[in-house]
C-alpha positions as CSV (number, residue, x, y, z in Angstrom):
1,X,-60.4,32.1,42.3
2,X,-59.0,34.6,40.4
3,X,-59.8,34.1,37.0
4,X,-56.5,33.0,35.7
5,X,-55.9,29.6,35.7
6,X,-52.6,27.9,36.7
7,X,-50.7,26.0,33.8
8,X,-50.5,22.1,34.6
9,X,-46.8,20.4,33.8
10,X,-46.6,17.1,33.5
11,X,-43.4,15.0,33.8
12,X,-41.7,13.8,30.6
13,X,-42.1,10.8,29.8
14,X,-39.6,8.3,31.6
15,X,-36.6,7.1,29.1
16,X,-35.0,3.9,29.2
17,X,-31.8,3.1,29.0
18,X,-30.5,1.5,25.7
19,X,-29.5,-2.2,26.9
20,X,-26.4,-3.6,25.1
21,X,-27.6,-5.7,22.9
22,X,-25.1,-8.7,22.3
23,X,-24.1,-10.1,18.9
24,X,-23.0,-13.5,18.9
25,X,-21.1,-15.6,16.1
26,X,-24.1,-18.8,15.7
27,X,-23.4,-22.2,16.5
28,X,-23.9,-23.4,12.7
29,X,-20.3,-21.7,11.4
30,X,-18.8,-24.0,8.4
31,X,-15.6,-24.3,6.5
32,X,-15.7,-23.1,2.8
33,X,-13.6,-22.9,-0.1
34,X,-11.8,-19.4,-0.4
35,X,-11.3,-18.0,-4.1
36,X,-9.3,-15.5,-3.2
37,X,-6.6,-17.6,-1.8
38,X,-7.8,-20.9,-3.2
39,X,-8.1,-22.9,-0.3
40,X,-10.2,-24.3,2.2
41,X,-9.4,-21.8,4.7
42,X,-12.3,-19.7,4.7
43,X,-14.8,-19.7,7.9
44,X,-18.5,-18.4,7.3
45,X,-21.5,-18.2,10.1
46,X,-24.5,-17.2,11.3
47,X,-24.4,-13.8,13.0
48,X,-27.4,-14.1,15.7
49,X,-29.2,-11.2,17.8
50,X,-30.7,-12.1,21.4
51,X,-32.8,-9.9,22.9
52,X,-35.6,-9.8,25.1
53,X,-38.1,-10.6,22.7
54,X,-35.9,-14.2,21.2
55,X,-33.2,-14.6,18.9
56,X,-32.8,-13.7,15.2
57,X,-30.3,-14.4,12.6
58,X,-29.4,-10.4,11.1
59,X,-26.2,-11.7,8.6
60,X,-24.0,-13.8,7.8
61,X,-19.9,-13.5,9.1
62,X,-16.6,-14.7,7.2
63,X,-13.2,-15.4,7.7
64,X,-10.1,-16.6,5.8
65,X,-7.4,-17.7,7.6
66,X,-4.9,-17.2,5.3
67,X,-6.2,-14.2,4.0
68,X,-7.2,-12.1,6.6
69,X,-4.5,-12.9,9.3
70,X,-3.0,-9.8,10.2
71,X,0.1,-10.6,10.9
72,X,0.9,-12.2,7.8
73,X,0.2,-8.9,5.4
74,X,2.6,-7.4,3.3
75,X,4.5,-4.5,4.7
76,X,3.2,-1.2,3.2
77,X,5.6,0.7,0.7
78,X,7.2,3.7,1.9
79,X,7.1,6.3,-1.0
């Protein structure tokens, strides 16, 4: 021996992979009354996470049909 002593490395810890983790509209999604376009026409759910560890309810999702239908907005003003 030599007196000086040899540094020991140690491997980094291993990383794991992020897993994509799906977000799916629940199965309890209702019709509601819109007041923007006063109407039944609005949809509202559940918005549930699954993962590994079970599934949890993170928010809520809505949707007016007559509202938020693209393809029936009004054309944008050309200045």
């Amino acid at each position: 021996m030599t007196g000086e002593e040899q540094p020991q490395t140690t491997a980094p810890p291993a990383r794991s992979l992020p897993l994509p983790v799906p977000l799916v509209p629940g199965a309890d999604w209702r019709v509601e009354w819109c007041t923007a376009c006063k109407a039944w026409s609005r949809l509202t759910g559940s918005i549930v996470l699954l993962t590994p560890d079970g599934v949890s309810t993170v928010g809520t999702w809505a949707w007016c049909e007559i509202c938020d239908d693209p393809t029936d907005q009004p054309e944008a003003r050309r200045g």
